[in-house]
C-alpha positions in Angstrom: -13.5 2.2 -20.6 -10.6 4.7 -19.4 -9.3 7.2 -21.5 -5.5 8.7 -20.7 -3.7 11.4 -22.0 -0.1 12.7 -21.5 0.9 15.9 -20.2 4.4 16.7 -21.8 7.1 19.7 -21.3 6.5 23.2 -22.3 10.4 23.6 -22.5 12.8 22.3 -25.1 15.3 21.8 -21.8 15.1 22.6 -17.7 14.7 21.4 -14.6 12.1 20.4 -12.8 11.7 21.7 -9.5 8.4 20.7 -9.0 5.1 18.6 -9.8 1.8 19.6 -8.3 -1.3 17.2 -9.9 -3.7 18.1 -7.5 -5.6 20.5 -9.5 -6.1 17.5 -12.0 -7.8 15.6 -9.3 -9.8 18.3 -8.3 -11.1 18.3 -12.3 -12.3 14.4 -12.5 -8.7 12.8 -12.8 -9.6 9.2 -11.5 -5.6 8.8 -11.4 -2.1 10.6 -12.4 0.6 8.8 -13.1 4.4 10.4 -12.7 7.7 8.8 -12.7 7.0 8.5 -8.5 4.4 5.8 -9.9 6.9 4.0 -12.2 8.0 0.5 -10.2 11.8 -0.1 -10.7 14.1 1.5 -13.6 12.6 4.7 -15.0 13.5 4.0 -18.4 12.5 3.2 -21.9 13.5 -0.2 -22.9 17.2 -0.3 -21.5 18.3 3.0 -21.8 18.2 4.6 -18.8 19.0 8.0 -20.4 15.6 7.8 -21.8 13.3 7.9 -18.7 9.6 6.4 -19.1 8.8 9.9 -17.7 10.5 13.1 -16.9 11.9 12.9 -13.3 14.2 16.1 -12.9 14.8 17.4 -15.8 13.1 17.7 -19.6 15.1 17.4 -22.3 12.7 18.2 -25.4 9.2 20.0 -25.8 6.6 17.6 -25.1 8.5 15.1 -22.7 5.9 13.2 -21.2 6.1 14.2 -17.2 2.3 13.1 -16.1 -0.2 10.8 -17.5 -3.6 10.9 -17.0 -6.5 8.9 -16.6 -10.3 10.0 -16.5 -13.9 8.4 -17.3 -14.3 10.4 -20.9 -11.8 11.6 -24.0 -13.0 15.6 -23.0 -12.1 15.0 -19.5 -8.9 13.8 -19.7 -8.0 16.6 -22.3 -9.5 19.0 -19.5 -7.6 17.3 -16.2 -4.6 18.1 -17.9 -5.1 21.8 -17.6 -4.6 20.9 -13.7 -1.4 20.2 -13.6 1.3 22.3 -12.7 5.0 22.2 -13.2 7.5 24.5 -12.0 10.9 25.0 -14.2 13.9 26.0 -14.1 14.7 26.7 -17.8 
């Protein structure tokens, strides 16, 4: 079994400028998923003003940006702390 858990936005509204996950890796991530991973439209149901995840900009705290997937609950909760986005609020 694989547990996931969703990294979301620290800001009520920005930009992204950036998205490193590598640091999750480096903690026991066995994947992280971002909108580069989403195949096709980047939306939720047909509204493509509500993206699956946040691609360049966040438009309420706790937008999902990342999901990830590791082996146990406390790991994913931990990988999270490895990513790192960079704002422009």
């Amino acid at each position: 079994m694989l547990y996931a858990k969703v990294f979301g936005s620290e800001y009520a509204h920005g930009y992204i400028e950036g998205i490193d996950v590598s640091g999750a890796y480096s903690l026991g991530a066995i994947d992280v998923i971002t909108y580069k991973d989403i195949p096709g439209e980047n939306a939720v149901g047909y509204i493509p003003e509500a993206p699956a995840l946040a691609e360049k900009k966040v438009r309420f705290v706790g937008e999902p940006i990342a999901i990830v997937v590791a082996s146990t609950l406390d790991k994913a909760e931990k990988v999270l702390q490895g990513i790192k986005v960079k704002y422009k609020p």
